[in-house]
N, C-alpha and C positions, 0 to 999 in steps of 0.2 A: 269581582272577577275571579273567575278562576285559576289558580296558580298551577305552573306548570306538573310540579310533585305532587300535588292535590290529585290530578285529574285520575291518573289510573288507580288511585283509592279510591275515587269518587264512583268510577266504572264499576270497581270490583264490591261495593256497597250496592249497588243498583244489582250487579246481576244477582247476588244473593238472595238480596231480596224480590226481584223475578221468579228466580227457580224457588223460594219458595213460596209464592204465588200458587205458581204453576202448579206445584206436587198438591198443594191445597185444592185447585180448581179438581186436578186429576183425582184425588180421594173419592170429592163430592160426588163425580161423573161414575167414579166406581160404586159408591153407592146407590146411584139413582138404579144404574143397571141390576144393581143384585136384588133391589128390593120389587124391580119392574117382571122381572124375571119371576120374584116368589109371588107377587099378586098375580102372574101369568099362570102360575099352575092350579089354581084353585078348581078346588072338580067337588064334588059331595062327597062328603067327609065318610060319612058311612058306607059306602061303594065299597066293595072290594078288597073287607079288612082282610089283613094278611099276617101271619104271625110275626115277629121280633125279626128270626132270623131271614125271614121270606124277604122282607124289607128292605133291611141291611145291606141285601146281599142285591137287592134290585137296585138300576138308576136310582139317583138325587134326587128323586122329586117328593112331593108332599103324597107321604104314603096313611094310611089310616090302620092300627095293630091294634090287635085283640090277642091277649095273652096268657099265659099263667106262668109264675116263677116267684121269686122270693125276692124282698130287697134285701141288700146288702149295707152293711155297719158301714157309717160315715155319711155324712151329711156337706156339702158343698151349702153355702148364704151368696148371692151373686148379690151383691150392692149397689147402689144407685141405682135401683129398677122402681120405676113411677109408676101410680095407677090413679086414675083421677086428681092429677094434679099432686099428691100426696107421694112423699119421698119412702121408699122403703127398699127390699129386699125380695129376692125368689129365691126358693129353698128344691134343692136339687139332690135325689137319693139314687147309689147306684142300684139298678135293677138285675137280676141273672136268669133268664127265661128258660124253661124248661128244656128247650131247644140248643141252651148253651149259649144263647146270645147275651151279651150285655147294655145296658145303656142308662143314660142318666133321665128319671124320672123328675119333669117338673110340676111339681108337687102344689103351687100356687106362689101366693102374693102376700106378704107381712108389712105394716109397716115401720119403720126403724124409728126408735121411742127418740125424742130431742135431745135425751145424753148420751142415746148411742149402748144405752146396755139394756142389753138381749134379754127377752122374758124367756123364762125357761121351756125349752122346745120339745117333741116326742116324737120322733121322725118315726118312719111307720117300720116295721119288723116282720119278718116272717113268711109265709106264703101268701100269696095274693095275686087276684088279678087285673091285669091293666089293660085299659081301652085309651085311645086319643092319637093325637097325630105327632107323625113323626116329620120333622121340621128342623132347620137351622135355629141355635141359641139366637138370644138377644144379641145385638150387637153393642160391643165393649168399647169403639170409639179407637180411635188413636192409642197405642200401647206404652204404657209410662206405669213402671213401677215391676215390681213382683206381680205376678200374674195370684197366686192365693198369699196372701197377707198375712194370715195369724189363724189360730184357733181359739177359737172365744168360748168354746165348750168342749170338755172333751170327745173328740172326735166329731165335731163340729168345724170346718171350716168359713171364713172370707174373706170372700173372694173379689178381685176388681174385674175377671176374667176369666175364661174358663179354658184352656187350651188342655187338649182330651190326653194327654203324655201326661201332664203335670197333673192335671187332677187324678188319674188315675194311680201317681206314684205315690201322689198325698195319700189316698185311701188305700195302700197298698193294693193295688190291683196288679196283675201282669201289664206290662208295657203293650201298648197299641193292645188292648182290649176295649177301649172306650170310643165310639163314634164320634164325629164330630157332629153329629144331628143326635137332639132331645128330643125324649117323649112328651110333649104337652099333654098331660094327661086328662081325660075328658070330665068336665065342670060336673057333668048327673052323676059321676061315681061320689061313694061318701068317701069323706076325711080328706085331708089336706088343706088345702089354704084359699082365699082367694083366686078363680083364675078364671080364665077364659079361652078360646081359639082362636083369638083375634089377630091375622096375621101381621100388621104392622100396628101395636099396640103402643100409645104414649110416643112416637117416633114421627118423622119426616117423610111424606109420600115423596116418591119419584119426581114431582114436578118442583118442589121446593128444592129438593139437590140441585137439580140444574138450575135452578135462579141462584142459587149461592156459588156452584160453578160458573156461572155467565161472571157474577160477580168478581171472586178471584180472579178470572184469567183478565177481566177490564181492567183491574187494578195492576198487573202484572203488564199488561199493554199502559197504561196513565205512566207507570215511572220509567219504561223503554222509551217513550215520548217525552216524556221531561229531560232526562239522561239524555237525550239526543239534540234535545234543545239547547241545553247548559254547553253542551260541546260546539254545537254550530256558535253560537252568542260569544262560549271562550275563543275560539279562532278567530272569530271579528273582532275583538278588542285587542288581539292582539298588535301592539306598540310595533312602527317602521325598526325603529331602534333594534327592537330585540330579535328581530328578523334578520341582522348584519351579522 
């Protein structure tokens, strides 16, 4: 039976645990939407390349750039990035296009050795030109921790996350010079790493979010219905006695 002092700890345990239900359920719905959204813009890739800053400077959508400019000193490791089931790393270079734009170039796929130490890398230097799509990063998940972690090489970062301020401070860049959309850089160019154009690579299609949001917010409805039960059940055992 529930005791009187109990109950409103009992309540305030249950809502907690609701509301974060609920924020969980709401994540995954936020999810389903943004990735339903980027499979929405899909058009042919090579359509309509446009230079860095033509890009940049148009709407959010999945643009295709042809470029020329130089990469710039400093190297970003974004970690935890999967590719056929195998745990590794994407390797991310700032780009400066002749145009004056900037962005970060994803260079491809590594994977991260069982002790975690880095074979020695040679991130690319000098003029060069880039083709591939311009696109939202990987997604980083829920935010816990330092967003770049350490340097593992000089002038090398990793990374759990790539938020375009911090990366850009890490590589001394100007402040807001960095997009929040990468260049996926196109697989027929040479050099770089592993990669591909795969818009939801290693990840969660839209319909699975929403199965784990159905999920969450049941769950957040099962202890509202329990909680609700343990209350009607406490007031019926309530003693004549202790009613006086």
């Amino acid at each position: 039976m529930m005791r009187k002092h109990t109950r409103p700890i009992g309540w305030v345990a249950a809502v907690l645990v609701i509301t974060g239900f609920c924020l969980l359920g709401h994540w995954q719905l936020q999810r389903m939407h943004e990735k339903q959204a980027l499979l929405d813009q899909q058009v042919p890739a090579h359509a309509q390349a446009l230079s860095l800053a033509a890009a940049l400077s148009a709407p959010p959508t999945l643009r295709w750039v042809e470029d020329h400019g130089q990469y710039l000193p400093g190297t970003v490791l974004l970690d935890n990035q999967t590719r056929e089931g195998r745990a590794g790393f994407k390797l991310y270079q700032p780009f400066l296009s002749e145009g004056g734009a900037r962005v970060l170039v994803d260079l491809g796929w590594q994977p991260m050795p069982p002790d975690r130490v880095l074979p020695p890398l040679q991130p690319p230097h000098g003029h060069a030109r880039i083709a591939g799509l311009l696109a939202p990063p990987p997604a980083s998940g829920i935010a816990l921790g330092p967003a770049l972690a350490t340097t593992v090489q000089p002038g090398i970062w990793l990374a759990n996350r790539m938020p375009p301020d911090e990366v850009a401070r890490a590589l001394g860049l100007p402040a807001g010079s960095l997009p929040t959309r990468v260049l996926r850089l196109d697989p027929s160019l040479p050099g770089g790493y592993a990669r591909d154009l795969d818009l939801l690579p290693n990840t969660l299609p839209p319909s699975r979010h929403l199965g784990y949001a159905v999920q969450w917010f049941g769950l957040a409805l099962t202890v509202l219905v329990v909680a609700l039960v343990l209350e009607l059940r406490s007031r019926r055992r309530v003693s004549p006695d202790s009613r006086r």
